[in-house]
N, C-alpha and C positions, 0 to 999 in steps of 0.2 A: 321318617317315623322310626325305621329302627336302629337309627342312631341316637334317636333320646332315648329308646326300649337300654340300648349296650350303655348309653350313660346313666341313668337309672341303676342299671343293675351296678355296675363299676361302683355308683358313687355306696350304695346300699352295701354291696358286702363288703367295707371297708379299704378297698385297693384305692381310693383317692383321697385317702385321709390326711394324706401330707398337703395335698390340694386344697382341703376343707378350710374355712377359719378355725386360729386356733385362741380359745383363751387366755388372755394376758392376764399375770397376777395384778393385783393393785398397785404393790411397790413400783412398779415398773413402770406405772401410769402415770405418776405424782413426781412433778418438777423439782428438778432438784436446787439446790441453791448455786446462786452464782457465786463463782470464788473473785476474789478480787486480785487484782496484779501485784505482785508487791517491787516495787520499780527500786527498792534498795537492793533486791537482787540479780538484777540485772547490770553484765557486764560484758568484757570483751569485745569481740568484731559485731558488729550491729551496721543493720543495712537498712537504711529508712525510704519509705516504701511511699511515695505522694500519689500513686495512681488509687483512685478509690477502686475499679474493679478488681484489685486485689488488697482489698483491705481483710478479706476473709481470711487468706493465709501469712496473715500475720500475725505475732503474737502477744501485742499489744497497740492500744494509740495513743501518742503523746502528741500534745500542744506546749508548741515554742512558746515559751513565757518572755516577754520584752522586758518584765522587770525581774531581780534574782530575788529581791524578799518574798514574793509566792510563787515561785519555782518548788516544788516536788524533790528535785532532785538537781544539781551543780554539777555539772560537765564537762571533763575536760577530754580534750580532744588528743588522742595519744598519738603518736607518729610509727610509733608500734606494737604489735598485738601482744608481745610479749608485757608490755607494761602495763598493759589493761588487765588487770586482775584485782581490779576492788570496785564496788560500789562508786560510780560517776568518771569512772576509767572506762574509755570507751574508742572501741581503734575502729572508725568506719572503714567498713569496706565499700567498691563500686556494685560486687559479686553476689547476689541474694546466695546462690547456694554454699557460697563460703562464710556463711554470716554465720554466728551462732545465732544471735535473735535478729528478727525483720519486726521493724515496728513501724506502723503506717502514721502519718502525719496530717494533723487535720488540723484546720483553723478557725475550727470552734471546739471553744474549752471546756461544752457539756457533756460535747461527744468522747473527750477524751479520759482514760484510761488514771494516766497522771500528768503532769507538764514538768519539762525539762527548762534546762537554760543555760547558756554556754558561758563557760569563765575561763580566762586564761592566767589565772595562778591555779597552779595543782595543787598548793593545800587546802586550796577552798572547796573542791573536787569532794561527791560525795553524798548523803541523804541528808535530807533537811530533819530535824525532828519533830517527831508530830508530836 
């Protein structure tokens, strides 16, 4: 009993006010819009990611396109990181933490992000236009 009397009083004269709920403004309430990927900006060392329990710390999901006319983006596969500096210049790594982006791979094409597709001429390498 007088430990609800000492919480009572506590909560009454203001010393548990951090403890209390606190009002959230509205702003703060209302969903904000999702931004979309833009996969012409994505380059360099890239670590693709097929395990779904880490599909959350990745930072996008591409589906391998089997055809290149609705591929997203043209890909070439660089041998080194230093040449991968444009749009569909892409030097995999084995190393998530040395990646700059991790992007998870999935093999349905609703779930994904954008779709990719591998070409071995480098000038064909690059964004498709929309």
């Amino acid at each position: 009993m007088t430990f609800y009397l000492l919480l009572l009083s506590w909560l009454t004269l203001g010393l548990g006010a951090n403890f209390a709920p606190q009002s959230v403004p509205a702003s703060v309430l209302l969903p904000s819009t999702a931004q979309s990927v833009e996969a012409c900006r994505i380059y360099g060392s890239i670590y693709l990611e097929t395990d779904p329990r880490w599909r959350s710390y990745c930072f996008a999901t591409v589906y391998l396109e089997p055809d290149e006319a609705f591929a997203d983006v043209l890909v070439f596969k660089e041998s080194n990181k230093l040449f991968a500096d444009k749009a569909g210049f892409w030097y995999f790594t084995m190393a998530r933490d040395f990646a700059d982006y991790a992007l998870f791979v999935t093999d349905n094409r609703n779930l994904a992000d954008f779709s990719i597709h591998y070409t071995d001429v480098r000038s064909y390498a690059g964004c498709r236009k929309q």
